[in-house]
N, C-alpha and C positions, 0 to 999 in steps of 0.2 A: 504494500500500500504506500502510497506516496503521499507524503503530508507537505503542504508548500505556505507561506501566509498569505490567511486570507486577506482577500479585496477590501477594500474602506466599508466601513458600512455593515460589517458582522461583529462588532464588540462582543457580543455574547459570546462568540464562538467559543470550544475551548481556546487554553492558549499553550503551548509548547512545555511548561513550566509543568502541567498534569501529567510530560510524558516523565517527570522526573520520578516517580515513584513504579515506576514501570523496568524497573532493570532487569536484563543489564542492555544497555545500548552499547554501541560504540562511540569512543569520540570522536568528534567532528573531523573530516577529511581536508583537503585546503582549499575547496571551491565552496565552503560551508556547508557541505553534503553530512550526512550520517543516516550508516546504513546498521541493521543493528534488528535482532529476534526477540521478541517479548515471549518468553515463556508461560506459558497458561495451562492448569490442566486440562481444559478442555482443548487445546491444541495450539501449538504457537502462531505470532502474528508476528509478520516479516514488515520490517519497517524502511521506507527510505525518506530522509526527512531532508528537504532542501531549503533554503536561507534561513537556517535558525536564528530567530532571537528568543530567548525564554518568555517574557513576556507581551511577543505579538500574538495575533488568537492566527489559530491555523486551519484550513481548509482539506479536505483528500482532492488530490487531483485524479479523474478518473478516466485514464484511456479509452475511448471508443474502437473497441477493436474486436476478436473475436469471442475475447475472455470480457469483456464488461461483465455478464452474469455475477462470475466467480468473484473477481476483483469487490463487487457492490453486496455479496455475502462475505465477504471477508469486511468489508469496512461495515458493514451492521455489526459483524462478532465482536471490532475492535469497539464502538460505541459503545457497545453494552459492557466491557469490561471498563473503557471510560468511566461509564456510570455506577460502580460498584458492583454489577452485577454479573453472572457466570455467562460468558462469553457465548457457551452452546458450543454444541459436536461443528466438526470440521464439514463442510459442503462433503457429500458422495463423493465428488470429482476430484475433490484433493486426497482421498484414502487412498492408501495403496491395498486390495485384496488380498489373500491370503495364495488365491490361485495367479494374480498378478507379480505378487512376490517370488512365488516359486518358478514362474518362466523367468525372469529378471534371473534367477539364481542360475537356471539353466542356461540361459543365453552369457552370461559369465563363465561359465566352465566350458560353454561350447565355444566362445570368441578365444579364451585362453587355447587350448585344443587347437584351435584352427591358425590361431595365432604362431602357434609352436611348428605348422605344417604335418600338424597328424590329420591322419584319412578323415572320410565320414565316417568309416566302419567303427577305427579306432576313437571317435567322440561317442558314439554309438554306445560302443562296449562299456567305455566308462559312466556314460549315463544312465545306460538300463540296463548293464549286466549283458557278461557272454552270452548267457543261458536266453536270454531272451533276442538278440543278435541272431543266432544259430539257429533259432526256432523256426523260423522263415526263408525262403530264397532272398539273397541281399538285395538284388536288383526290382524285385515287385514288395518289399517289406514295408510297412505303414510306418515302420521304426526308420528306415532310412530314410522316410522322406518327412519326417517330424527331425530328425536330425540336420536334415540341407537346410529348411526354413526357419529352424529354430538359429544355424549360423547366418543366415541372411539376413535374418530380422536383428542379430549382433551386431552384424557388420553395420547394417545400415545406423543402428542406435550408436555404434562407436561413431559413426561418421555424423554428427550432429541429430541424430531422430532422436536422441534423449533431451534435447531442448522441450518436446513434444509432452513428455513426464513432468518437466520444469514448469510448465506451463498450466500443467493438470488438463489436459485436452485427451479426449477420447479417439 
């Protein structure tokens, strides 16, 4: 979320100085940037805060782009912990699944694998065992070709697709 000061005309707003009980931030970078995670148990709040003064009131700036959704449930969460109160669970789209987690894991041992120049076969074998490799002919096996796409979808996430996870986009 990007906090900038607000326009003339919003004194109420909060003012920069409410983010001081919010730690831990970072300090201020040399363009008066700080970028900096609020820790919450209900889930953290990524911060980037542009021309600090502690006592000017501050606005969110909110990109119009693909993610506005997400960005404008993230600044409701931050409000509400503004406001003393529990921030609320993380949007869907920013969890990671349990079965999302485990191809991430898989596609890590298979880019490592592929990375090193072992076969398909031999990624194969280390991920789902000889015994299940051997089971089948290699060449029509549902295993070798969960093993090509699961290095391809690596390769492409090594090659910037993991901005896509950054982003929490589907």
């Amino acid at each position: 979320m990007i906090l900038v000061p607000a326009p003339d005309g919003f004194s109420q707003a909060y003012r920069f100085e409410a983010l001081a009980d919010l730690s831990p931030l970072l300090g201020p970078e040399p363009r008066g940037e700080c970028h900096g995670v609020v820790n919450d148990s209900d889930g953290p709040h990524r911060l980037w805060l542009q021309g600090l003064g502690t006592a000017m009131p501050m606005a969110a700036l909110v990109p119009l782009d693909e993610t506005v959704l997400l960005r404008l449930a993230g600044l409701l969460r931050f409000k509400r912990r503004l406001d003393g109160h529990p921030a609320g669970a993380l949007p869907r789209a920013w969890r990671i699944t349990a079965r999302l987690r485990e191809r991430l894991l898989g596609m890590i041992r298979a880019l490592d694998g592929h990375l090193e120049g072992a076969s398909y076969r031999e990624i194969a074998q280390v991920l789902h065992g000889s015994d299940a490799v051997a089971r089948y002919p290699w060449k029509t096996s549902s295993i070798r070709g969960q093993t090509i796409r699961l290095v391809a979808d690596a390769v492409a996430t090594m090659n910037g697709g993991y901005r896509k996870l950054l982003r929490a986009s589907s």
